[in-house]
Backbone of each chain as ProteinMPNN parsed JSONL, in Angstrom:
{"seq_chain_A": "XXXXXXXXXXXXXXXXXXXXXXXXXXXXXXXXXXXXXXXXXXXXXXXXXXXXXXXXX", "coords_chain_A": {"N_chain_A": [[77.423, 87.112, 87.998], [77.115, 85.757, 84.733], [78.107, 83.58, 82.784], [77.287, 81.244, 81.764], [78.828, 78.786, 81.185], [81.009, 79.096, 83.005], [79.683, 79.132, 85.906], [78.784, 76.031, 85.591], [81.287, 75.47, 85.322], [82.436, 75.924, 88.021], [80.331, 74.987, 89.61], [80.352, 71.979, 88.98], [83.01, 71.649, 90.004], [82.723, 71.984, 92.679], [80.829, 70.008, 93.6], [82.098, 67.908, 92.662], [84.616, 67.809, 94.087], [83.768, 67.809, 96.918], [82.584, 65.221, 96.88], [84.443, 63.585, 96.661], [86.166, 63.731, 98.13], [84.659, 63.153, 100.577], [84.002, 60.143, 99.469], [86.645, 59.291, 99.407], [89.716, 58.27, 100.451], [92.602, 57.717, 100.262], [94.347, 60.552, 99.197], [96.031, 60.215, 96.163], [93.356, 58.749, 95.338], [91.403, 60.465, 95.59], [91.746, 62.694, 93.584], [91.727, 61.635, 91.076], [89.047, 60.485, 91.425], [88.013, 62.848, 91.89], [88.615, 64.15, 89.496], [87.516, 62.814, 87.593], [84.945, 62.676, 87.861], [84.194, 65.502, 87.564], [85.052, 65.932, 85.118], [83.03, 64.455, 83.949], [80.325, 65.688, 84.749], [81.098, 68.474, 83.632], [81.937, 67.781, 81.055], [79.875, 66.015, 79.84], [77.391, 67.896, 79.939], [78.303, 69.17, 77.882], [78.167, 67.726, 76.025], [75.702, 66.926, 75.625], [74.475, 69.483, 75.495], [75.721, 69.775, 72.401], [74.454, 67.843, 71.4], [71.287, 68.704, 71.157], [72.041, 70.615, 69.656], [71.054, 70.907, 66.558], [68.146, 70.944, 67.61], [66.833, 73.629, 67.743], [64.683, 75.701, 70.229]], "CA_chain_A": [[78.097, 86.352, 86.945], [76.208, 85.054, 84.268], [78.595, 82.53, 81.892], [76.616, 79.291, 82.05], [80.003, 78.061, 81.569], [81.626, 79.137, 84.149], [79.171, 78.638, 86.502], [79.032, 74.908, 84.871], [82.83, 74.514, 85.881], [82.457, 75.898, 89.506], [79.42, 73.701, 90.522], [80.991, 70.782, 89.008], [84.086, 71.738, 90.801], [82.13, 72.442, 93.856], [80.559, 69.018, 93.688], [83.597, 66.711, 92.166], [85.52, 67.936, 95.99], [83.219, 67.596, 97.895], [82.274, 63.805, 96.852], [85.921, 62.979, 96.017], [86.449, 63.925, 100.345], [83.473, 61.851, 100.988], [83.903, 58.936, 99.723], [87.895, 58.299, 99.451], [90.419, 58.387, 101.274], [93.687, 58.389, 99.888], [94.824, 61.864, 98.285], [95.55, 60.27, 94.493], [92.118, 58.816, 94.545], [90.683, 61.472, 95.957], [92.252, 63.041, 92.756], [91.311, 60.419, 90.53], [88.011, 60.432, 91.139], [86.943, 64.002, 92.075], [88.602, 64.934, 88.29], [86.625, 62.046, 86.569], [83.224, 63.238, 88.584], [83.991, 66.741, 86.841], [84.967, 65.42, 83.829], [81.445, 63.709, 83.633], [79.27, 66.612, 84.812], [81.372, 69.326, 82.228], [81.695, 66.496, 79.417], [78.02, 65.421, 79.988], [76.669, 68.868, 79.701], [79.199, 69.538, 76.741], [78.043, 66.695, 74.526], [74.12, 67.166, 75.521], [74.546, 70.719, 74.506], [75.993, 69.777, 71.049], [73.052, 66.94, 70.871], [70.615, 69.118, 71.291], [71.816, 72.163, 68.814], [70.052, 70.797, 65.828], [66.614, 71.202, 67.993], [66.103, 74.818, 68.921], [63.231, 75.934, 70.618]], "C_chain_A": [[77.047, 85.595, 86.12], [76.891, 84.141, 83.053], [77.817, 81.588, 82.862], [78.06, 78.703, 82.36], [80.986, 78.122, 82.573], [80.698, 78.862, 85.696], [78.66, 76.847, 86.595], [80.535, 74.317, 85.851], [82.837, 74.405, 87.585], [81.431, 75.529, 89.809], [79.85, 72.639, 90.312], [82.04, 70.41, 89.73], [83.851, 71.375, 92.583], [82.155, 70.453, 94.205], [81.243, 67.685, 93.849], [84.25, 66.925, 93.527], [84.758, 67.228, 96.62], [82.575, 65.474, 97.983], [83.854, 63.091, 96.896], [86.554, 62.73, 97.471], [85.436, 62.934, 100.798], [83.866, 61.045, 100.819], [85.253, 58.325, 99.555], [88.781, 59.083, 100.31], [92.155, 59.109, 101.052], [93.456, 59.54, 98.986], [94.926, 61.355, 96.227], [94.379, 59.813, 94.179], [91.334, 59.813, 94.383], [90.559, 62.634, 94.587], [91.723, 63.045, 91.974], [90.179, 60.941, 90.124], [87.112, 61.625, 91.105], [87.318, 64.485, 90.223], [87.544, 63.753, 87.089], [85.401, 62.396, 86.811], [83.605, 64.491, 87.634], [83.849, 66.798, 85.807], [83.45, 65.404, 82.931], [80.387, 64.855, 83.905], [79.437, 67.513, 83.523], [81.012, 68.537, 81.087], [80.504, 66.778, 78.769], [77.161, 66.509, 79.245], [76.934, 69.456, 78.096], [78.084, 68.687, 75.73], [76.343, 67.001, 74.735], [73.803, 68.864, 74.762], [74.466, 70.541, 72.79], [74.899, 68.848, 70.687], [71.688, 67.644, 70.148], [70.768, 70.587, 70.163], [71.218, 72.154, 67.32], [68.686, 71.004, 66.441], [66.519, 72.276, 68.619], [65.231, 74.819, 68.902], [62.808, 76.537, 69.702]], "O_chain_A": [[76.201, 84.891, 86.673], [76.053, 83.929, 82.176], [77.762, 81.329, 84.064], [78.421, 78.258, 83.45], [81.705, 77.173, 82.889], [81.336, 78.299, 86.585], [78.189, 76.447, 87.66], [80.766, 73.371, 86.603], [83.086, 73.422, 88.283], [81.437, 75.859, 90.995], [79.909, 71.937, 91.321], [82.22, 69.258, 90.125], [84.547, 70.759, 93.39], [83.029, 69.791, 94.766], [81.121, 66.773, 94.666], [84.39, 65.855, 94.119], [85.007, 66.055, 96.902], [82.294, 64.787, 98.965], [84.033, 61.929, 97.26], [87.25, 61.781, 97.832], [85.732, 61.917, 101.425], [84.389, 60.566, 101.826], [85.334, 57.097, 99.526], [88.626, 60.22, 100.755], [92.702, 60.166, 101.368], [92.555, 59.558, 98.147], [94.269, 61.845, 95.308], [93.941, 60.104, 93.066], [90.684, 60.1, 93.378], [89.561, 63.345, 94.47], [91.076, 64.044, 91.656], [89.971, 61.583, 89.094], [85.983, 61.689, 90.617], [86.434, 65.1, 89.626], [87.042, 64.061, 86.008], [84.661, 62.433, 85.828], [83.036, 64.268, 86.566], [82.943, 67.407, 85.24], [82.988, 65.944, 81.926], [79.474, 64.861, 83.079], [78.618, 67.572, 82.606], [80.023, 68.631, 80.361], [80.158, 67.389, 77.759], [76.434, 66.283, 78.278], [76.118, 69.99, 77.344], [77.363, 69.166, 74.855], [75.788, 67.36, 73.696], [73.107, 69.193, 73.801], [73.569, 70.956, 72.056], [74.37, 69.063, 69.597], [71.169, 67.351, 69.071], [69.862, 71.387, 69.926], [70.897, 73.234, 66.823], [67.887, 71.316, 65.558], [66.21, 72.295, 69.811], [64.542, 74.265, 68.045], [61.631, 76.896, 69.689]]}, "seq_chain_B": "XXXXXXXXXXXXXXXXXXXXXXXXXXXXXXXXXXXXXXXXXXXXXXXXXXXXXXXXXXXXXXXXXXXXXXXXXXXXXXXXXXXXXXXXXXXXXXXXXXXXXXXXXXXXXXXXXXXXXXXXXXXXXXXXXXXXXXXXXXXXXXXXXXXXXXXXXXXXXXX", "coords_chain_B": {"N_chain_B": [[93.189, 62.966, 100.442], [94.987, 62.247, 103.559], [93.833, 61.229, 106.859], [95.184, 61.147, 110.128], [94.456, 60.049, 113.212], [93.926, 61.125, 116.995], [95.066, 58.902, 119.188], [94.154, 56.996, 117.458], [95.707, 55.108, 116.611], [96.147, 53.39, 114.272], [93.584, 51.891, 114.107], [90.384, 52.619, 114.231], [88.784, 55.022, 116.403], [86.245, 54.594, 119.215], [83.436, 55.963, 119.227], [80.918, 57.712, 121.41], [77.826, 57.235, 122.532], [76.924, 60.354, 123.432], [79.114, 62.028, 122.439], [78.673, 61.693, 119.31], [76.071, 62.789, 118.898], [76.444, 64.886, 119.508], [78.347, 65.519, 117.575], [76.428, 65.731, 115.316], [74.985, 67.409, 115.993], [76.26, 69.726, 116.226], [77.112, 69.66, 113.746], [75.076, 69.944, 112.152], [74.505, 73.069, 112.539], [76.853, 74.01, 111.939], [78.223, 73.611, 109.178], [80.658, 70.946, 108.187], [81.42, 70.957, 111.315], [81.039, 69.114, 112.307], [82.637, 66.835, 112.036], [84.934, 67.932, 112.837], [84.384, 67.466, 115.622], [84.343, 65.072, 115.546], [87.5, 64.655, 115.358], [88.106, 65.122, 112.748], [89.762, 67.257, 111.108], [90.996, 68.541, 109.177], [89.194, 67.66, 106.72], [86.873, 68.655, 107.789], [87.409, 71.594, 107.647], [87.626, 71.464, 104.902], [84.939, 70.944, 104.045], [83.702, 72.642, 105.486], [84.127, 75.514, 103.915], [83.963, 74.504, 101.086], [80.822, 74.026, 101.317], [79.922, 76.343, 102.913], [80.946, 78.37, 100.729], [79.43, 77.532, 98.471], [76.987, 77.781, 99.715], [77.337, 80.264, 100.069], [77.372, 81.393, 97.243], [74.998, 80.978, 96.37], [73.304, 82.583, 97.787], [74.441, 85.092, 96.352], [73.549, 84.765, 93.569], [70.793, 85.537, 93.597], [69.395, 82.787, 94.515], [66.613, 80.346, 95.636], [64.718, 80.72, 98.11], [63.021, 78.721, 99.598], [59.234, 78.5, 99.769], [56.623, 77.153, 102.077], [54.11, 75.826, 100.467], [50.877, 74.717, 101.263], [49.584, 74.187, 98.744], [51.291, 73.008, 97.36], [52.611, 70.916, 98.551], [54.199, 68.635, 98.973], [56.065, 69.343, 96.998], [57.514, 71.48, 97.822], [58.37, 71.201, 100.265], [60.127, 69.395, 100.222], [61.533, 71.007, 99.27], [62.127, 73.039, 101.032], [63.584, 71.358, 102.883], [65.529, 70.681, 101.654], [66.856, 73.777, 101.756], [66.771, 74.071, 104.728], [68.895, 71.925, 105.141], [71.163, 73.368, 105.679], [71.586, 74.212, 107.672], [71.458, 77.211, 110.338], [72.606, 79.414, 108.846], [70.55, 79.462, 107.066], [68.31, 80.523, 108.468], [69.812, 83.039, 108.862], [69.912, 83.743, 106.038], [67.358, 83.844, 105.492], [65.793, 85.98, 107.057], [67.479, 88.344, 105.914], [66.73, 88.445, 103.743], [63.373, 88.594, 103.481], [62.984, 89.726, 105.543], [62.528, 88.642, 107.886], [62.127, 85.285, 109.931], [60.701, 83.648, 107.462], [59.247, 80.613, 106.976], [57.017, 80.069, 104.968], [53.894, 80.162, 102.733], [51.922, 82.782, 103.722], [48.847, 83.021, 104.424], [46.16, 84.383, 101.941], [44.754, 85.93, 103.034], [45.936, 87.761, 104.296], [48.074, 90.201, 105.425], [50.791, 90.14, 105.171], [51.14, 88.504, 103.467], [50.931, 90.057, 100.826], [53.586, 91.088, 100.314], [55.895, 89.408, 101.036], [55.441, 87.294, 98.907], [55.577, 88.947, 96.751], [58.897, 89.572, 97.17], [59.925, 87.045, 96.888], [58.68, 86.388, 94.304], [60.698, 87.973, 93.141], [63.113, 87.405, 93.193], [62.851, 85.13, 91.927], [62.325, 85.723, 89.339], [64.918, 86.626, 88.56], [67.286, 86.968, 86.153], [69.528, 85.309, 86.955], [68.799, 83.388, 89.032], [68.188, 80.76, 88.309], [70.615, 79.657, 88.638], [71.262, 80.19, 91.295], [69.848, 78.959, 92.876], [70.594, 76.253, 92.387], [72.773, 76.409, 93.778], [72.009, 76.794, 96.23], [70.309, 75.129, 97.258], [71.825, 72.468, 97.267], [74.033, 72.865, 98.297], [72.888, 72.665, 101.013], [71.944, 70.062, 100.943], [74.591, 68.975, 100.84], [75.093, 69.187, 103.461], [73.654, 67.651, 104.283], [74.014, 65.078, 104.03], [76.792, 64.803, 104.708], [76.169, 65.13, 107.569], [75.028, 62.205, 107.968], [77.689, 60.749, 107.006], [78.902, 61.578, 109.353], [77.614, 59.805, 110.835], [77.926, 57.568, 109.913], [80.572, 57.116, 110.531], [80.959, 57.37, 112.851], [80.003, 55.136, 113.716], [81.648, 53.429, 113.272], [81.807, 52.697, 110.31], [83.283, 53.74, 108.54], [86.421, 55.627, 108.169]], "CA_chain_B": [[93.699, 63.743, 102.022], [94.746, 61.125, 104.155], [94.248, 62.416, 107.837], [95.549, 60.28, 111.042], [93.181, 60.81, 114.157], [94.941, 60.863, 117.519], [95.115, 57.732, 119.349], [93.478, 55.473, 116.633], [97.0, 53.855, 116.488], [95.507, 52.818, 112.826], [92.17, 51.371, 114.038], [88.81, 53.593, 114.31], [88.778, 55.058, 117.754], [85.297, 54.461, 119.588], [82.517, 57.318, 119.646], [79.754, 57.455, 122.645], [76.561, 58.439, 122.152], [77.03, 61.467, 123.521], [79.939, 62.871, 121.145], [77.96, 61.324, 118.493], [74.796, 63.246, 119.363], [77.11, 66.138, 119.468], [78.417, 65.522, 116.54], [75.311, 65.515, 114.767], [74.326, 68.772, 116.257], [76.848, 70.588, 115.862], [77.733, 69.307, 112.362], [73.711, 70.618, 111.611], [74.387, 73.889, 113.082], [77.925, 75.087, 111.561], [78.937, 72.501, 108.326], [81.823, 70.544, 108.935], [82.213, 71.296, 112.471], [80.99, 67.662, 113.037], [83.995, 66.145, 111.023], [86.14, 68.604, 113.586], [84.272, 66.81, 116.804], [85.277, 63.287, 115.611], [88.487, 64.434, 114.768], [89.236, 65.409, 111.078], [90.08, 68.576, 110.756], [90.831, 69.073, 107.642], [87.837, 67.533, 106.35], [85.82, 69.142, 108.208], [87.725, 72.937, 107.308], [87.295, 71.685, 103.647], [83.777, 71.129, 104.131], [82.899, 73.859, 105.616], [84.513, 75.719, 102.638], [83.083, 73.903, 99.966], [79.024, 74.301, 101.731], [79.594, 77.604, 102.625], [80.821, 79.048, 99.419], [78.134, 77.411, 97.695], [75.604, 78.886, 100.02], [77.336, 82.373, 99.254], [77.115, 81.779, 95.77], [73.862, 80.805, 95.922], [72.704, 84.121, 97.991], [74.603, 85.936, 95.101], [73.254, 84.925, 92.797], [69.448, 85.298, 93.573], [68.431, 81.265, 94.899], [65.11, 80.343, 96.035], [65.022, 80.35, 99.348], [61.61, 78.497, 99.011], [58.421, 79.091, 101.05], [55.873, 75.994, 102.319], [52.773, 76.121, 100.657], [49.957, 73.672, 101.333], [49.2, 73.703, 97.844], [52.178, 72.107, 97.076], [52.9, 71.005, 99.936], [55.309, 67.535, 98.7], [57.449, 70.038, 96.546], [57.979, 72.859, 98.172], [58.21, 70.661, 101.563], [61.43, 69.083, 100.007], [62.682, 72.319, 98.89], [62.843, 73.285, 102.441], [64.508, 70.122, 103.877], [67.159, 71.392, 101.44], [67.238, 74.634, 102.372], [67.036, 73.512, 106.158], [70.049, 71.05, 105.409], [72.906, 73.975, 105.644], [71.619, 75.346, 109.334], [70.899, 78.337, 111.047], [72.391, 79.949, 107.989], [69.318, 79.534, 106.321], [67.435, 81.421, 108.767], [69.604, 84.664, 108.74], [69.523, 84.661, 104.751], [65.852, 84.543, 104.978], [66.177, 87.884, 107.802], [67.83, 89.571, 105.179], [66.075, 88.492, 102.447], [62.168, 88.519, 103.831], [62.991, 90.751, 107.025], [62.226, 87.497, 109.118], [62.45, 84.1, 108.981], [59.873, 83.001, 106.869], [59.479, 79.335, 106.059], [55.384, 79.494, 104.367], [53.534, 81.131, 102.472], [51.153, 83.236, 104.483], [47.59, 83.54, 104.242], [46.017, 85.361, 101.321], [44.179, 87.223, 103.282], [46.918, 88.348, 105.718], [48.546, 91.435, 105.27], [51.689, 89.858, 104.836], [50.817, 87.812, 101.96], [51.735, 90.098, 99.336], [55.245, 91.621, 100.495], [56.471, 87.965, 101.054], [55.137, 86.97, 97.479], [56.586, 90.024, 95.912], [60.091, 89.183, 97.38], [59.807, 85.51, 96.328], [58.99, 86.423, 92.559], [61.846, 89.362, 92.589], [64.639, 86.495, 93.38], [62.809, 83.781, 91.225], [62.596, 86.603, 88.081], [66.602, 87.358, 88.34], [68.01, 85.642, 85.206], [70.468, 84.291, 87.915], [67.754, 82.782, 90.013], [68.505, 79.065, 88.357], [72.181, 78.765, 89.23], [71.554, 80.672, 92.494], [68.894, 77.851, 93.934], [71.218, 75.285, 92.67], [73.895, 76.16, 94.49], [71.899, 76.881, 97.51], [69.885, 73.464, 97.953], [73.237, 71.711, 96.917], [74.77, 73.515, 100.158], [71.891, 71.95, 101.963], [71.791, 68.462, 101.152], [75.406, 68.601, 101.219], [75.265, 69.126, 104.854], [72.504, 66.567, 105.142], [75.021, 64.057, 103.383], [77.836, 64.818, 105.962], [75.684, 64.329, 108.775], [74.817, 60.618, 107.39], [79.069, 60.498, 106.937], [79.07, 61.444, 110.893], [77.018, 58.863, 111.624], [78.51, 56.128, 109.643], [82.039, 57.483, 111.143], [80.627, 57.032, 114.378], [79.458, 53.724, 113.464], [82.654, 52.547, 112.376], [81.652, 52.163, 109.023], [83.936, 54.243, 107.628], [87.281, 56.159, 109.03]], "C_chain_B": [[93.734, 63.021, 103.402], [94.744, 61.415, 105.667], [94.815, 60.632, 108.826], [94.357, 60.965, 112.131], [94.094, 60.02, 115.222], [94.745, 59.594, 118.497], [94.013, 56.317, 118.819], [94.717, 54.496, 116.36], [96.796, 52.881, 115.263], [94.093, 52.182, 113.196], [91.48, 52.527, 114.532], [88.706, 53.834, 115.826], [86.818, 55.183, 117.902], [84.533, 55.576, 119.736], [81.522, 56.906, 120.417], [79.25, 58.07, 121.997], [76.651, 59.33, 122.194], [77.75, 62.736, 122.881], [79.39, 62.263, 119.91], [76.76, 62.543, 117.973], [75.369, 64.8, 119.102], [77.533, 66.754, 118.488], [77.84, 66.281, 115.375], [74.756, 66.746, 114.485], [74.402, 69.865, 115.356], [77.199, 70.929, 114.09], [76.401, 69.897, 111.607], [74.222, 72.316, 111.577], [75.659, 74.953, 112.18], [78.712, 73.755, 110.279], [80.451, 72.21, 108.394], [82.233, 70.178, 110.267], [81.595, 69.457, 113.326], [81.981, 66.956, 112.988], [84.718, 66.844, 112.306], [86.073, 67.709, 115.082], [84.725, 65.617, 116.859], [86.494, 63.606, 115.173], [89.21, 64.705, 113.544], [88.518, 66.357, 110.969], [89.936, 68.997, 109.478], [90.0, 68.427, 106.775], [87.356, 68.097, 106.437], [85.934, 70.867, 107.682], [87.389, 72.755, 105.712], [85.909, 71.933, 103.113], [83.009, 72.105, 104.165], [83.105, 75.052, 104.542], [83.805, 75.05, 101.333], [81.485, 74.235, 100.144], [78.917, 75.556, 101.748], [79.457, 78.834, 101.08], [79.961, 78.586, 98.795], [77.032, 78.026, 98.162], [75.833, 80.412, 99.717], [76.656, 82.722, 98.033], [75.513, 81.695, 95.507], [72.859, 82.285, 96.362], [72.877, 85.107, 97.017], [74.285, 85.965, 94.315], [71.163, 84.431, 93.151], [68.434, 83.817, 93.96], [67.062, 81.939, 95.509], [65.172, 80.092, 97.16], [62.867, 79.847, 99.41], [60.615, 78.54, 100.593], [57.651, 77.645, 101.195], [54.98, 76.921, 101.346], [52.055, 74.797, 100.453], [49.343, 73.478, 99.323], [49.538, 72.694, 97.059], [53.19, 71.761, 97.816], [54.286, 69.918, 99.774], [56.828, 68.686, 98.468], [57.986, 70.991, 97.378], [58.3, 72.84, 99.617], [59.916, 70.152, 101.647], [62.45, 69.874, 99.628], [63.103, 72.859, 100.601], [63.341, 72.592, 102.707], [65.713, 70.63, 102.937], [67.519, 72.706, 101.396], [67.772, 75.236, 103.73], [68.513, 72.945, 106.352], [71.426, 72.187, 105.886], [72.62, 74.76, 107.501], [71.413, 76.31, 109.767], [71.261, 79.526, 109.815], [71.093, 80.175, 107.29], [68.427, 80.692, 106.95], [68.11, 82.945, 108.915], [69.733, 84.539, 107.39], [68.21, 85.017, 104.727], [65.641, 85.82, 105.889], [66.258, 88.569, 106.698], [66.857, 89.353, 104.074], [64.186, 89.155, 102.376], [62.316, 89.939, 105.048], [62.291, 90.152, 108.001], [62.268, 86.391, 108.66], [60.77, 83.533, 108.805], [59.815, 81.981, 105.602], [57.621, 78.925, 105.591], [55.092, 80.453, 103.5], [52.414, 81.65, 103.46], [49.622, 82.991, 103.678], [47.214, 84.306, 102.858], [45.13, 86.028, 101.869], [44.977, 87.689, 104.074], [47.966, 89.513, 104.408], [50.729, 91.022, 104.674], [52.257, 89.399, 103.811], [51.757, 88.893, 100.554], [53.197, 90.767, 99.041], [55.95, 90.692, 100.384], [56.198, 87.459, 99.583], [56.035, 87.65, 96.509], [58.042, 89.405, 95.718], [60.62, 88.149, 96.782], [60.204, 85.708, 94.96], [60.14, 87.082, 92.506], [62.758, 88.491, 92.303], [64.055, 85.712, 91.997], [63.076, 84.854, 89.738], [63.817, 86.732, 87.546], [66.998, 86.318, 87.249], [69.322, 84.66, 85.711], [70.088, 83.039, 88.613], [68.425, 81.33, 90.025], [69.311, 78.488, 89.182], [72.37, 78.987, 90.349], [70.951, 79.566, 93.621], [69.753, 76.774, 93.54], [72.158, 74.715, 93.064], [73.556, 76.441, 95.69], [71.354, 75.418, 97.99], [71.11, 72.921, 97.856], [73.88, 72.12, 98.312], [74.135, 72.605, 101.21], [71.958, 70.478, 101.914], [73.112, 67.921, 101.024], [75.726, 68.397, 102.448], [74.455, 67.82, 105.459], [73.729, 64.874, 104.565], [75.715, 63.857, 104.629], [76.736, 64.135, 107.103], [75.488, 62.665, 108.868], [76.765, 60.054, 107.772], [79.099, 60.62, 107.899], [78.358, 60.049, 111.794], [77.661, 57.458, 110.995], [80.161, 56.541, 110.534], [82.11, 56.808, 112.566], [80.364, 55.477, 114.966], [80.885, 52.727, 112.93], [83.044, 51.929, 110.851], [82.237, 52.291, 107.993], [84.837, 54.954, 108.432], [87.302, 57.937, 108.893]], "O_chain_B": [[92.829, 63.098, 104.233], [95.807, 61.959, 105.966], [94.822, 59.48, 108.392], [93.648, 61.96, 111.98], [94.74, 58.993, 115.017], [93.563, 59.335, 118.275], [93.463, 55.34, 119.327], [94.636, 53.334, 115.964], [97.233, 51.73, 115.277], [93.437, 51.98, 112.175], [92.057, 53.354, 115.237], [88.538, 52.836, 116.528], [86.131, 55.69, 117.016], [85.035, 56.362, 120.541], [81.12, 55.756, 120.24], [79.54, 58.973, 121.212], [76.543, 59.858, 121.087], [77.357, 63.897, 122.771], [80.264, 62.622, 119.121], [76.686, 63.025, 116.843], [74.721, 65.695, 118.56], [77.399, 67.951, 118.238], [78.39, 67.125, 114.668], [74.259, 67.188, 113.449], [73.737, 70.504, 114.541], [77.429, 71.969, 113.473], [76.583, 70.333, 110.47], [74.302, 72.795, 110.446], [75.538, 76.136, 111.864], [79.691, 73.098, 110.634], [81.311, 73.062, 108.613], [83.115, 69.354, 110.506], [81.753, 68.951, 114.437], [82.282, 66.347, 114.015], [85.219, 65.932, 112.963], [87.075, 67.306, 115.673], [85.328, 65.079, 117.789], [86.859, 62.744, 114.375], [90.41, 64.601, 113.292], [87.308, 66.523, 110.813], [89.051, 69.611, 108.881], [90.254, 68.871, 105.656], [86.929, 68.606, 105.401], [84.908, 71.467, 107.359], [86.912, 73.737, 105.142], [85.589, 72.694, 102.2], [82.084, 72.485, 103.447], [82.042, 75.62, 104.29], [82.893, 75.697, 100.818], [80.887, 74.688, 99.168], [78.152, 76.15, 100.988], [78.607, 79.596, 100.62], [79.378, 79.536, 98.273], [76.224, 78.657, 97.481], [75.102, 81.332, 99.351], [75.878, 83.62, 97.712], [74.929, 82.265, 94.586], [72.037, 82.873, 95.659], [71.982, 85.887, 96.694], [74.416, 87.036, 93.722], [70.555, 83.378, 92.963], [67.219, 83.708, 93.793], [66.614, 83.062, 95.744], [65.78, 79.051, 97.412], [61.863, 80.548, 99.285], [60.918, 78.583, 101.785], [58.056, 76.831, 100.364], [54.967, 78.15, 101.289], [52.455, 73.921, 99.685], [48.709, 72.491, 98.95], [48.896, 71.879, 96.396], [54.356, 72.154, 97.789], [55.335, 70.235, 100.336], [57.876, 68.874, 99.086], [59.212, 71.084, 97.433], [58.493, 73.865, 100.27], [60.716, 70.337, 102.565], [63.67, 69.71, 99.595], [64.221, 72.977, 101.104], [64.325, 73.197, 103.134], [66.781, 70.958, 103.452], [68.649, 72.887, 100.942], [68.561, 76.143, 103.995], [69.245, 73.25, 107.294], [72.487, 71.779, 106.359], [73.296, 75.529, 108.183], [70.375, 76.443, 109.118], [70.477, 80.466, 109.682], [70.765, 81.33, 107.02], [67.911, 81.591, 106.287], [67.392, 83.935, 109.055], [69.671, 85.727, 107.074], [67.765, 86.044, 104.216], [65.253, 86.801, 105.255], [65.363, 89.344, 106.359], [66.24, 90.311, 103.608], [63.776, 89.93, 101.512], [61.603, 90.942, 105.104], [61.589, 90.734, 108.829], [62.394, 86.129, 107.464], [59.955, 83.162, 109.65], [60.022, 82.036, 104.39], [57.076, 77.842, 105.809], [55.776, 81.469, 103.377], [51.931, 80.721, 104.107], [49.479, 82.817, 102.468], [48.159, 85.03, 102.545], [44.585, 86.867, 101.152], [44.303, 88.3, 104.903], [48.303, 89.511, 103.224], [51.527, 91.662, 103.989], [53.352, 89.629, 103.3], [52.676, 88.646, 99.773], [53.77, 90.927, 97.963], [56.869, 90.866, 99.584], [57.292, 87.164, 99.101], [56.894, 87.198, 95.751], [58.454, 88.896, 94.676], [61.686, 88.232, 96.173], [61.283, 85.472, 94.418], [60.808, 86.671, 91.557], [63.334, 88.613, 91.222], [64.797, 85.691, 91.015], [64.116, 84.646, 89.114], [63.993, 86.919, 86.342], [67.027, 85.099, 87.415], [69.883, 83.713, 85.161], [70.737, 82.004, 88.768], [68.964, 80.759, 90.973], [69.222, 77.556, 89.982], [73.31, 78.421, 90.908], [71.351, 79.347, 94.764], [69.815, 76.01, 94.503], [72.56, 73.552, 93.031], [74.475, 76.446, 96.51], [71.853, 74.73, 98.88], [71.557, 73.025, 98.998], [74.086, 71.344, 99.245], [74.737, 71.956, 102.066], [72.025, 69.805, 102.943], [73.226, 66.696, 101.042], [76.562, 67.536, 102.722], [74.527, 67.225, 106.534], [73.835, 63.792, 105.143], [75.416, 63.01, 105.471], [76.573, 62.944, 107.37], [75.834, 62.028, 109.863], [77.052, 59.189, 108.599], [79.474, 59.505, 108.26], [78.55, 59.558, 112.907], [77.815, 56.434, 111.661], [80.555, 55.611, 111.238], [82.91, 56.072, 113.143], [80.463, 54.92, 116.059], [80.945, 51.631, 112.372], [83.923, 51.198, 110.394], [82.161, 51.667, 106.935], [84.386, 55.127, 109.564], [88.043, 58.603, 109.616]]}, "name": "protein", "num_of_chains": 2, "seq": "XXXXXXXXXXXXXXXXXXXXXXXXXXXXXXXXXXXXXXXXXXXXXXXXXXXXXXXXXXXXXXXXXXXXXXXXXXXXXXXXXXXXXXXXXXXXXXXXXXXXXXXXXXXXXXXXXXXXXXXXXXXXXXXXXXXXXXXXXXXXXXXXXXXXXXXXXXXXXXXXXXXXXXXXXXXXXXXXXXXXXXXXXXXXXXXXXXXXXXXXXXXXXXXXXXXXXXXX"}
């Protein structure tokens, strides 16, 4: 598989669980916070992308 | 995922060293399966789900399964501790991958040197390579995480 973007969603995905089980407890935070962690990795990458498309290499 | 654990009657039931220790081990050895020794299950089944498939993905897609070398000995010292972190997995991908487990680089004068090199570049070359090493260390220092979470568990520090 080679979409950046999809590989993008499923590590963020990957990641956002696996912290979201770590560090809470109840089920809606767990929720909560693993979709705001994803949010922030996709987002993040989203908006640095578009930062960055005036400067190609 | 709120679990109950069986006679904590709502407070943190007590761990001994010894299921601790066990814990620890085991939780090195097969991800998750520490979470299963203290008790949470389904933690521990999610876990192991979540580490493993990332280490799949990361075999699939070409990761670095990285080698020591004294040259660079810091980096490539910490790339193993997260390749180390996911467990005995590690050593049969490198079997298949190397055709033994090899955690260095060899010698350049040893005969081995340049089959092991070869192999190395082939994976690092794959235009996959990136996303494949960053879902394999990620496997790894997810496991090294958990273990830390077994030990605060154990510690009461957390349920």
């Amino acid at each position: 598989m080679r979409s950046h973007f999809a590989h993008l969603a499923i590590y963020s995905g990957i990641i956002s669980t696996f912290f979201s089980v770590l560090t809470r407890r109840d089920r809606r935070e767990q929720l909560r916070f693993g979709g705001l962690v994803w949010l922030a990795m996709a987002g993040g990458v989203l908006v640095l992308a578009y930062l960055m498309l005036p400067f190609p290499r | 995922m709120t679990e109950t654990h069986p006679g904590s009657g709502g407070a943190v039931a007590e761990v001994s060293p010894g299921r601790l220790a066990l814990a620890l081990v085991v939780g090195w050895l097969v991800p998750g399966a520490g979470h299963a020794v203290l008790g949470r299950f389904r933690r521990a089944a999610l876990f192991f789900v979540l580490i493993m498939g990332s280490f799949g993905l990361g075999l699939a897609h070409d990761g670095r399964l990285a080698l020591y070398s004294p040259r660079e000995g810091f980096l490539t010292g910490l790339q193993l501790v997260a390749n180390l972190g996911v467990g005995p997995a590690d050593v049969f991908a490198r079997m298949s991958v190397y055709g033994e487990a090899a955690y260095a680089v060899p010698d350049q004068s040893s005969s081995l040197y340049r089959a092991r090199i070869e192999k190395f570049r082939d994976r690092q070359r794959s235009a996959v390579s990136a996303y494949g090493t960053a879902y394999l260390w990620s496997a790894g220092l997810m496991n090294l995480l958990l273990l830390m979470d077994i030990w605060d568990i154990a510690k009461r520090r957390k349920d």
